[in-house]
N, CA, C and O atoms as a GROMACS GRO file, in nm:
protein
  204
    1UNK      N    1  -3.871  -3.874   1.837
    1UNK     CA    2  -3.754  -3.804   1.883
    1UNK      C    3  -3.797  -3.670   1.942
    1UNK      O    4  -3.878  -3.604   1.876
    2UNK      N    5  -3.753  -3.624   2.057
    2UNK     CA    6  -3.793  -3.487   2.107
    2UNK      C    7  -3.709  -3.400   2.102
    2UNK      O    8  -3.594  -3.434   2.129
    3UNK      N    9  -3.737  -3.261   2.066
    3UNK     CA   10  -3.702  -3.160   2.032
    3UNK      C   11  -3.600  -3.103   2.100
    3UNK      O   12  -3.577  -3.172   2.200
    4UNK      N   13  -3.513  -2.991   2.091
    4UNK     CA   14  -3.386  -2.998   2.151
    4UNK      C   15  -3.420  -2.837   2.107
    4UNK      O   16  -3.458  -2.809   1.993
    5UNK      N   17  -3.398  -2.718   2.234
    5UNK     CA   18  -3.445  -2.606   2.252
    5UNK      C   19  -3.551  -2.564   2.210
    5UNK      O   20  -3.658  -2.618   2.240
    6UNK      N   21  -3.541  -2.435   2.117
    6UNK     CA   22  -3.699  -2.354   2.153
    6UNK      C   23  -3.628  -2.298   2.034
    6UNK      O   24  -3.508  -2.292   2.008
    7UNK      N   25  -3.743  -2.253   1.962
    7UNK     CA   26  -3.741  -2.145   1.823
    7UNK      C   27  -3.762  -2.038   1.931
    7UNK      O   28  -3.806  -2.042   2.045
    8UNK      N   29  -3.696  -1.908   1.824
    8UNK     CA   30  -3.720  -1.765   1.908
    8UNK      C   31  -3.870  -1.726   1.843
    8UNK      O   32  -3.893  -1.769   1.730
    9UNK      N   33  -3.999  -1.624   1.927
    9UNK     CA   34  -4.075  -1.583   1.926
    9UNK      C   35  -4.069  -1.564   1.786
    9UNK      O   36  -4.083  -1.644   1.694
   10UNK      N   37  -4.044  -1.428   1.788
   10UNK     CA   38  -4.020  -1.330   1.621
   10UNK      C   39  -3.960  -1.414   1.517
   10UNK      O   40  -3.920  -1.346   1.423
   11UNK      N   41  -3.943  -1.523   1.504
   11UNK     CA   42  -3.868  -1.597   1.364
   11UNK      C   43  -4.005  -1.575   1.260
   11UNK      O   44  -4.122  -1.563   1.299
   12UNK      N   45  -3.958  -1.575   1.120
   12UNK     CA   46  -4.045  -1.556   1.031
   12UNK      C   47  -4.047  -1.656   0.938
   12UNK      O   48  -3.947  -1.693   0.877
   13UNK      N   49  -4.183  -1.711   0.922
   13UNK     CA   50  -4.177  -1.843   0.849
   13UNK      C   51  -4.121  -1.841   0.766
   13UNK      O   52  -4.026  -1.919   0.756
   14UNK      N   53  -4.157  -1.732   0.646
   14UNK     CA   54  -4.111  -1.709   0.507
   14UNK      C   55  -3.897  -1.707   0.586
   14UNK      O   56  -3.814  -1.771   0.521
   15UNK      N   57  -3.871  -1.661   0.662
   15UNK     CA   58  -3.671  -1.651   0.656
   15UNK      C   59  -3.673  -1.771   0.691
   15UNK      O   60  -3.572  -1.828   0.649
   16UNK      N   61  -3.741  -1.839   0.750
   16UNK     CA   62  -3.680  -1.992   0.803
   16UNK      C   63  -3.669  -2.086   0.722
   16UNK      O   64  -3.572  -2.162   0.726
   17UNK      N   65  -3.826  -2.104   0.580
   17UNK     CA   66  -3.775  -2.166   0.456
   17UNK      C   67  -3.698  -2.116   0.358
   17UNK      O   68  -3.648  -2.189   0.273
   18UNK      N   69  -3.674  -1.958   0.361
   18UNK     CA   70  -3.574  -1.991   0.276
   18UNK      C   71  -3.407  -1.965   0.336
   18UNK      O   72  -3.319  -1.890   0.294
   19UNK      N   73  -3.409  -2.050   0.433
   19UNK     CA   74  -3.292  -2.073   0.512
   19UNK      C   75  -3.212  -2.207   0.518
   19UNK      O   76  -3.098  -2.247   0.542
   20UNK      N   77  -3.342  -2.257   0.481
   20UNK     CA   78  -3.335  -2.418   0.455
   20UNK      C   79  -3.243  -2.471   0.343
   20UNK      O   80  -3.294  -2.425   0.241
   21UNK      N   81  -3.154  -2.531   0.313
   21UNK     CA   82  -3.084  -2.530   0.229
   21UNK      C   83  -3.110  -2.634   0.082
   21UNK      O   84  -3.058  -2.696  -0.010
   22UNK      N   85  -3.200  -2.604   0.130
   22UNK     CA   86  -3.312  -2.678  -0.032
   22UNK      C   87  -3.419  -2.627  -0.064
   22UNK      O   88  -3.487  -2.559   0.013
   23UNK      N   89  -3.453  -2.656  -0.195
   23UNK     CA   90  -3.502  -2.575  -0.257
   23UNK      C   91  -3.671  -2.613  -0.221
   23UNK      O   92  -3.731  -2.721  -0.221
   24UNK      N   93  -3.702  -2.517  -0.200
   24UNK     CA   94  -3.848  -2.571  -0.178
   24UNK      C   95  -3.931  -2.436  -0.273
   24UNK      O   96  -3.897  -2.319  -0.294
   25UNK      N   97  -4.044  -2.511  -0.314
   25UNK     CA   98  -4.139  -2.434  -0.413
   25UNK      C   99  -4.287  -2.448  -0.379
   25UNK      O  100  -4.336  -2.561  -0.375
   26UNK      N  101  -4.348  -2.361  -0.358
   26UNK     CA  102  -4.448  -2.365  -0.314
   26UNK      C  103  -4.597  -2.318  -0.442
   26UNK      O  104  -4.617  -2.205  -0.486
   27UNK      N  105  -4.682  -2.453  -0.477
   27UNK     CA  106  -4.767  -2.386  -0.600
   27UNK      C  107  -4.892  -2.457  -0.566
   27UNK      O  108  -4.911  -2.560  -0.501
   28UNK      N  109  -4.974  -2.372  -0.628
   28UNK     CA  110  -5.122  -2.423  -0.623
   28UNK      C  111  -5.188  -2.536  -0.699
   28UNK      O  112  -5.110  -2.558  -0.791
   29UNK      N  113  -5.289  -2.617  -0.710
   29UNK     CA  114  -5.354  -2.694  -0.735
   29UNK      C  115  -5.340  -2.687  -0.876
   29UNK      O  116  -5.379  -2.799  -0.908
   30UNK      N  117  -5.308  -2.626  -0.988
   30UNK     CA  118  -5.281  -2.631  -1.120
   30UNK      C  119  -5.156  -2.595  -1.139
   30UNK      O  120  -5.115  -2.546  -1.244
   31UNK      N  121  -5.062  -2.625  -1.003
   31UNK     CA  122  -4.897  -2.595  -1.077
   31UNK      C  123  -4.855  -2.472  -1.124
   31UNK      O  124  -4.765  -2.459  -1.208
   32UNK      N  125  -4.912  -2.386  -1.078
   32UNK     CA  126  -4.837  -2.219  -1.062
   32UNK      C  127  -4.772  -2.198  -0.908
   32UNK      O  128  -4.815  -2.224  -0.796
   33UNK      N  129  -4.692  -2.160  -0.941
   33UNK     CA  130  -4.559  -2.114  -0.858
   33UNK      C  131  -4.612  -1.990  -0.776
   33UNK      O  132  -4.616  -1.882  -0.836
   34UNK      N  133  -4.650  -1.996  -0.650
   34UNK     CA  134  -4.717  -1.920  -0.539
   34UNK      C  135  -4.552  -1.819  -0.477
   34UNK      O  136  -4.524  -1.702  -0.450
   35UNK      N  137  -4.481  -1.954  -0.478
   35UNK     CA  138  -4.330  -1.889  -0.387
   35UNK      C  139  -4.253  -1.982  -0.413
   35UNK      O  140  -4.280  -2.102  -0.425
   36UNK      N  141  -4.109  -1.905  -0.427
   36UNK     CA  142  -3.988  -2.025  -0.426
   36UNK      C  143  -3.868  -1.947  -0.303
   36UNK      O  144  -3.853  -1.830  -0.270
   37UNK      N  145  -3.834  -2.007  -0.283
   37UNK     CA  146  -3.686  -1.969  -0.156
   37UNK      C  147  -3.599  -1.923  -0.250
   37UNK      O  148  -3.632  -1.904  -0.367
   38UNK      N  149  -3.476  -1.903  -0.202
   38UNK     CA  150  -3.334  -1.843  -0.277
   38UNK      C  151  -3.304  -1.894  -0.352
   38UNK      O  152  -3.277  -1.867  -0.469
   39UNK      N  153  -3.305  -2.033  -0.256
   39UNK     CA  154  -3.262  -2.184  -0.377
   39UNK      C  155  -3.277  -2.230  -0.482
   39UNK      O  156  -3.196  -2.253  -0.572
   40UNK      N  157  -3.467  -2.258  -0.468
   40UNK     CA  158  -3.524  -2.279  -0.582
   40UNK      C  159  -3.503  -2.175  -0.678
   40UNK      O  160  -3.493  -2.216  -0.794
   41UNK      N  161  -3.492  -2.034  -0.657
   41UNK     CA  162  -3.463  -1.956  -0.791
   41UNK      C  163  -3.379  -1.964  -0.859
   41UNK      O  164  -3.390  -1.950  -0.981
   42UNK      N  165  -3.236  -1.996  -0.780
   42UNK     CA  166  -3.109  -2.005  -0.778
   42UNK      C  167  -3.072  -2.113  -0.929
   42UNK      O  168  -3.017  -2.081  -1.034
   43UNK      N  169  -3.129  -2.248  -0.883
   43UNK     CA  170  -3.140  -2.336  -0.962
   43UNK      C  171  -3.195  -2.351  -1.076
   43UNK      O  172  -3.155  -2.421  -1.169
   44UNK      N  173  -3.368  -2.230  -1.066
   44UNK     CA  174  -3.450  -2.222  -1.194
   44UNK      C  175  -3.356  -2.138  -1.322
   44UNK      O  176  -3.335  -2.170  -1.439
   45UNK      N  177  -3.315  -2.029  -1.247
   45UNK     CA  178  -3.223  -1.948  -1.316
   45UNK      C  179  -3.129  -2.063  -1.386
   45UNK      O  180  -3.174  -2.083  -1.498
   46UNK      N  181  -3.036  -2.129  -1.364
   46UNK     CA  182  -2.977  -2.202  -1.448
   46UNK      C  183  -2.980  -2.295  -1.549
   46UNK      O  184  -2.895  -2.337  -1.628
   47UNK      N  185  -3.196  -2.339  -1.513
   47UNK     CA  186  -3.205  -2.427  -1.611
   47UNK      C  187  -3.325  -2.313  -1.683
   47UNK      O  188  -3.417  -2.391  -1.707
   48UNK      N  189  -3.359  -2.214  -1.716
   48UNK     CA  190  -3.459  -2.132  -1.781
   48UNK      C  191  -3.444  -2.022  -1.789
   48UNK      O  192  -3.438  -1.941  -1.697
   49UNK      N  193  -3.435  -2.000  -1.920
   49UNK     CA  194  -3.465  -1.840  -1.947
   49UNK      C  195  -3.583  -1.752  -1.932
   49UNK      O  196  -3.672  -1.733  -2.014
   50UNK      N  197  -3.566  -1.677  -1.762
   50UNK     CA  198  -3.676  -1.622  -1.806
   50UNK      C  199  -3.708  -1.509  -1.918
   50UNK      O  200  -3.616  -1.454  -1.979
   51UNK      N  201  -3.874  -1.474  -1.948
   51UNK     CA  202  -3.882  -1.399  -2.080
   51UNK      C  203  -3.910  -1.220  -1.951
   51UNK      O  204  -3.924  -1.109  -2.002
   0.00000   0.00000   0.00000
């Protein structure tokens, strides 16, 4: 399927995932949490207390 306009220059990776309306989490090779979007916090917050 081909693409339909143009991203603007200046968009910033980091605002575009967490623009995305799912949760995306980003972790390293032993499962630590590097980055999460709005979302993913959004959701962690409801199931964990943080300390």
């Amino acid at each position: 399927m081909a693409s339909i306009g143009k991203l603007p220059e200046n968009i910033s990776l980091l605002h575009a995932l967490d623009s995305i309306g799912e949760n995306i989490i980003v972790a390293d090779v032993d499962y630590n949490i590097a980055w999460m979007n709005s979302h993913a916090t959004e959701l962690f917050s409801k199931v964990i207390t943080w300390d």
